[in-house]
Every structure is written in C-alpha cells, then in structure tokens.
C-alpha positions in Angstrom: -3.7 39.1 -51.9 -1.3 40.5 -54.5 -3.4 40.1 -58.3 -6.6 42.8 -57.9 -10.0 41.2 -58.9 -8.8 37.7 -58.8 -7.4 38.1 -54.7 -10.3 40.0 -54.1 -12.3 36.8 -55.4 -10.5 34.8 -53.5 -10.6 36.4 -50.3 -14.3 36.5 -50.7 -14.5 32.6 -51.8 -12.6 32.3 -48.5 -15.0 34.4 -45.5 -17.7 32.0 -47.2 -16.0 28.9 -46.6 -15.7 30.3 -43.1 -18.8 31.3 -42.7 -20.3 27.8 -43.7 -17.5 26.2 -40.9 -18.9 28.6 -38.4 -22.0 27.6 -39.1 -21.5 23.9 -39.4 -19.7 23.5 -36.1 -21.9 23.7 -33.4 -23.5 20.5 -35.3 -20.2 18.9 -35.5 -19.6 19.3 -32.0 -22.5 18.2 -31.2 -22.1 14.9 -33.2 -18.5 14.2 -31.3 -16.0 15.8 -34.1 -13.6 17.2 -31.4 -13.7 21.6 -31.5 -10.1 21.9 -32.8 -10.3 19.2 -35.9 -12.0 22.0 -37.9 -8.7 23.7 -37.4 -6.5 20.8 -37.8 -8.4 20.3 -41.5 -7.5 24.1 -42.4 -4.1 24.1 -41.9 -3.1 20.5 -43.4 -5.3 22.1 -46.5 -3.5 25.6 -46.4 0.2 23.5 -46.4 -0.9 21.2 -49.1 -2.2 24.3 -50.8 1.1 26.1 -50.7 3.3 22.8 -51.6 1.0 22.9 -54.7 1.4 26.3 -55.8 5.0 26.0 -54.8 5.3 23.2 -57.6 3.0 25.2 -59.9 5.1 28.5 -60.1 8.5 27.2 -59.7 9.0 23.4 -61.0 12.1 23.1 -63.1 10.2 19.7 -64.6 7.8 20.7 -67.0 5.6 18.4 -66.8 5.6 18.3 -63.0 4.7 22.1 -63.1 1.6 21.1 -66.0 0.5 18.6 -63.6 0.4 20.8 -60.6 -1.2 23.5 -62.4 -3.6 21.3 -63.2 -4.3 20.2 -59.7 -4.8 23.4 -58.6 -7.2 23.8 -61.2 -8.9 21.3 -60.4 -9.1 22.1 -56.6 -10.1 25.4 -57.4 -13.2 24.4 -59.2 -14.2 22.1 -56.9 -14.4 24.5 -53.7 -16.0 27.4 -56.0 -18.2 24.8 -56.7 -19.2 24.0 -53.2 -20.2 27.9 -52.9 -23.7 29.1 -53.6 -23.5 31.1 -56.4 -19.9 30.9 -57.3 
C-alpha cells in the first residue's frame, strides 16, 4: 500500500472480495469444492497478479509493457465491477 487514496481503494476493494469468499464458502463446502481451493484460487491470482505488474512497470519491450498495462486494466475493471457499488 504505497500510493494514498488509490492503495487505500484497493485495500478496501480487497476486505470486500473477502468478505463475499467468507460468505460464499460455507455453500461451496457444502456443494463439495474442497475448504482449501478458495485458497489455492487466491494465491495462483495474487502470482499472476504480480507477473502482470512485473511486466507492466518494468518491460524493456514496449509494446509488451502497453499490452500488460492493458491487462491489468482490464482485470481491474472487471473485479471492481463484481463489487456492489464500486
């Protein structure tokens, strides 16, 4: 968290995404998804995350570097999207 307003947005963005897992696992459970796969999904997301911003930030190509800043656009709009009110 290292830019003000925009890491305090994002830290936010991220307690609701954990509040909706919290909330959707007892259901998942339920339904068979084994109780660590929700934690699997995170992490594979969070290291797919930081290979994208790695490219992002510090691509020597380019068009490499447009294309993942575009991705991470992209990715960006579609989770704030998921969130009520974001």
């Amino acid at each position: 968290m290292f830019d003000g307003p925009a890491s305090e947005q994002t830290a936010q963005h991220k307690a609701m995404f954990d509040d909706i897992i919290s909330a959707l696992m007892p259901d998942a459970r339920a339904y068979g998804l084994p109780g660590r796969q929700a934690l699997v999904w995170q992490i594979e997301a969070k290291m797919a995350h930081a290979v994208l911003m790695q490219r992002a930030t510090f691509s020597t190509d380019p068009r490499a570097k447009e294309r993942a800043q575009q991705a991470a656009q992209m990715r960006l709009s579609q989770c704030q999207g998921i969130l009520l009110g974001a």
